[in-house]
C-alpha positions as a printed NumPy array, in Angstrom:
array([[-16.63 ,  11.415,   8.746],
       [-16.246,  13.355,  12.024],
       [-18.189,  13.174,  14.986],
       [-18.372,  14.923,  18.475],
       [-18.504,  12.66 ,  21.386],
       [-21.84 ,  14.417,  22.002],
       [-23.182,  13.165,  18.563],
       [-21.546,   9.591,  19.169],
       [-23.308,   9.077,  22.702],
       [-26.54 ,   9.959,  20.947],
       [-25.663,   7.571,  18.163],
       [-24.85 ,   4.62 ,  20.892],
       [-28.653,   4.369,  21.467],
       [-29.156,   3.379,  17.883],
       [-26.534,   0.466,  18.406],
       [-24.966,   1.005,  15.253],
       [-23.382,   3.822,  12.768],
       [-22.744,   3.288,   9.346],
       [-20.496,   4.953,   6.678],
       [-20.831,   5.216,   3.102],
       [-18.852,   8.349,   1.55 ],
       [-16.703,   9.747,  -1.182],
       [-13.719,  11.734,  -0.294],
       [-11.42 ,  13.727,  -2.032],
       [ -7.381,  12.9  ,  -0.265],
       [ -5.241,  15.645,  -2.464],
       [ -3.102,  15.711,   0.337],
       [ -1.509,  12.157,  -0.208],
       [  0.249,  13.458,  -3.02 ],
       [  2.181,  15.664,  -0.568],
       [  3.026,  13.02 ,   2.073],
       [  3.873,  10.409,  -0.344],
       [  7.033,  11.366,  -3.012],
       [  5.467,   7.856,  -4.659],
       [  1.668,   8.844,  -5.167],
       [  1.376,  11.221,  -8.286],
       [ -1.989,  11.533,  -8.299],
       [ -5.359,  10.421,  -6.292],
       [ -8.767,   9.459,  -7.698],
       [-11.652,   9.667,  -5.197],
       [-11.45 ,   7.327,  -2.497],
       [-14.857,   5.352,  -1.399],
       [-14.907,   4.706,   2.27 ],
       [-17.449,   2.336,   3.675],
       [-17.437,   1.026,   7.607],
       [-19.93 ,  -0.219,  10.006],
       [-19.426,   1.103,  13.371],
       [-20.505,  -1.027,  16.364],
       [-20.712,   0.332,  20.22 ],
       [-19.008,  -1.208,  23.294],
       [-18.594,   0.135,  27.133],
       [-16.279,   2.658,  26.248],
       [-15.218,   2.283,  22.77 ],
       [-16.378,   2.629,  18.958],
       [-15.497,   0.172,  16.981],
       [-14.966,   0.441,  12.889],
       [-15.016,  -2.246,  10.455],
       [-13.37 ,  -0.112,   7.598],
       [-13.402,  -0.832,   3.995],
       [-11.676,   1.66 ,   1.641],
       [-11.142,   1.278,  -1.876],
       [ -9.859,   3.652,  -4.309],
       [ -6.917,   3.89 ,  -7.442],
       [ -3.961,   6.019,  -7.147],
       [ -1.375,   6.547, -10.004],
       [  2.511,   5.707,  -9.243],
       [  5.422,   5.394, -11.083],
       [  6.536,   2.749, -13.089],
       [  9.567,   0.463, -11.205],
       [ 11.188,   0.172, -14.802],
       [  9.94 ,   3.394, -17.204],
       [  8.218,   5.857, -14.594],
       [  5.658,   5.915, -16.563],
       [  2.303,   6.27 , -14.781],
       [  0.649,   3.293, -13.349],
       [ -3.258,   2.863, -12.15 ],
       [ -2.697,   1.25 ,  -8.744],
       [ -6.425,  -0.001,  -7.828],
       [ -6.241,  -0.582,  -3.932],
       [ -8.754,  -1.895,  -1.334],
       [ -7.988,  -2.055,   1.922],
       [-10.127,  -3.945,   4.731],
       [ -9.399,  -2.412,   8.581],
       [-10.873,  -2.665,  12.223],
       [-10.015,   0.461,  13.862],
       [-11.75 ,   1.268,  17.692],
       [-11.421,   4.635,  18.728],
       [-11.716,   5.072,  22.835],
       [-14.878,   7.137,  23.704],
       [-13.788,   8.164,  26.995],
       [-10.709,  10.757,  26.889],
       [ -9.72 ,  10.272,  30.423],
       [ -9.418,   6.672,  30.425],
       [ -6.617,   5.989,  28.313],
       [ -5.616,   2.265,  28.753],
       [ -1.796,   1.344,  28.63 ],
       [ -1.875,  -0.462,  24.908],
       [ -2.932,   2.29 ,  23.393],
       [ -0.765,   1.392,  20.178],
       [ -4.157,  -0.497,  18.771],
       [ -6.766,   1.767,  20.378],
       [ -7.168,   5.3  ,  18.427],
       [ -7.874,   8.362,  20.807],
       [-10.398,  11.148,  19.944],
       [ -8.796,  14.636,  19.117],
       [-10.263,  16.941,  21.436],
       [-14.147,  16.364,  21.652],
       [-14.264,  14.493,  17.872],
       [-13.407,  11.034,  16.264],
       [-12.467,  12.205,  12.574],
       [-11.782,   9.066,  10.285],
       [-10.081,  10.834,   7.435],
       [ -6.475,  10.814,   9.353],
       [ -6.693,   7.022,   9.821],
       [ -7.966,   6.55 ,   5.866],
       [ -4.951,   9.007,   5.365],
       [ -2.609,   6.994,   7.208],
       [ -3.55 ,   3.487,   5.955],
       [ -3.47 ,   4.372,   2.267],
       [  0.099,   5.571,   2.922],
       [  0.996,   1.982,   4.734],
       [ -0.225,   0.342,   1.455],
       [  1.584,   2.338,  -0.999],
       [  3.681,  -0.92 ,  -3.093],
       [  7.712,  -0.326,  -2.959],
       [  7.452,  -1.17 ,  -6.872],
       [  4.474,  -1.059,  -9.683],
       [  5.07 ,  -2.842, -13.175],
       [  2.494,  -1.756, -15.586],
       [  1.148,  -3.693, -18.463],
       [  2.819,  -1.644, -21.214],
       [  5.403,  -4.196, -22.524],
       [  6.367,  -2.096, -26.039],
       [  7.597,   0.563, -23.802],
       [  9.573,  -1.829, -21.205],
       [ 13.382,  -1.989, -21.787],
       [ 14.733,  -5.665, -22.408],
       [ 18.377,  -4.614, -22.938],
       [ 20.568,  -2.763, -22.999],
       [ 24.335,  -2.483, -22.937],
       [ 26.143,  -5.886, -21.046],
       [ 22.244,  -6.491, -19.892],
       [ 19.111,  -8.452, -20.407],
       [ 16.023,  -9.098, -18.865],
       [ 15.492, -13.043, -18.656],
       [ 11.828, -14.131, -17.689],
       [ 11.017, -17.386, -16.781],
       [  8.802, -18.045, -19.62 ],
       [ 11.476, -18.28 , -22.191],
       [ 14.677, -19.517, -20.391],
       [ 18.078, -18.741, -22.449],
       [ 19.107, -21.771, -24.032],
       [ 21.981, -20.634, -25.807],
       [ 25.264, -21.946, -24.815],
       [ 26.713, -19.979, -21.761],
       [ 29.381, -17.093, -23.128],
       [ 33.036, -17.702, -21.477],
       [ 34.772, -14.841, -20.632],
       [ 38.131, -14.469, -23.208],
       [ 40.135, -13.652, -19.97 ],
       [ 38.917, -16.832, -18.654],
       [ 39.653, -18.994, -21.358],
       [ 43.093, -20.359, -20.573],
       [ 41.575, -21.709, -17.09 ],
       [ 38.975, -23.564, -19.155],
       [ 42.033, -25.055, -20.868],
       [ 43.935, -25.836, -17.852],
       [ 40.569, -27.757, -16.151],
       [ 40.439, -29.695, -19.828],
       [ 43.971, -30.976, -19.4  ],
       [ 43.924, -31.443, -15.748],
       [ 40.143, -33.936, -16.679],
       [ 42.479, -35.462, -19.781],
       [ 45.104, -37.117, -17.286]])
């Protein structure tokens, strides 16, 4: 998933490059406190050719194991991620928005920083895995409501509150 500019100008005459690899990101585990582990990620993208750019219809999918938001227990995150990345072919003609244009390093377009970098952007703030035994439901002075079974039990009044519930009974009586 790296090319020299040489190789990509060579390429241009074909009209069309496409990607279909296997990679092996370890390193996500090290830029990511979230991301405890990394299973192969499978990168496909169809490259198209304009004046002075390459552009990459990326599709990347791939499963990476977080924590739990409740337990930490491990989680299987499945992801798939669907990007159009262009990369400018020409390194002296850097246009003035280059925020969406990527720029060669050196003499080579290299994908694997950009699959780096948008796996990170779609790590989830919070996973809930499917393992309900292990969930907690209470605890002490808490509960977990859902909205599938709504508490229907009458509302608990605080004892220090009690005399105002008094004083609001009287005050309705007159």
């Amino acid at each position: 998933m790296k090319w020299s500019l040489m190789q990509l100008n060579k390429l241009r005459n074909l009209g069309q490059l496409q990607v279909n690899e296997t990679i092996e990101l370890p390193e996500l585990i090290a830029l990511h406190p979230d991301i405890r582990a990394v299973q192969p990620v499978h990168i496909r993208a169809n490259a198209s050719f304009t004046s002075n750019q390459l552009i990459f219809n990326l599709r990347i999918t791939g499963e990476m194991t977080l924590p739990d938001a409740r337990t930490l227990n491990d989680v299987a995150y499945p992801f798939e991620i669907e990007s159009i990345e262009s990369f400018l072919l020409e390194v002296d003609a850097a246009p003035i928005d280059s925020d969406d244009i990527n720029l060669p390093n050196g003499n080579t377009v290299d994908l694997q920083p950009l699959v780096q970098e948008l796996i990170l952007l779609h790590v989830p703030v919070q996973v809930h895995g499917d393992d309900e035994e292990n969930q907690l439901v209470q605890g002490e002075g808490w509960t977990v409501l859902s909205e599938e079974s709504p508490e229907e039990a009458e509302p608990k009044i605080d004892p220090r509150l009690a005399g105002l519930a008094q004083f609001f009974k009287k005050d309705q009586d007159s």
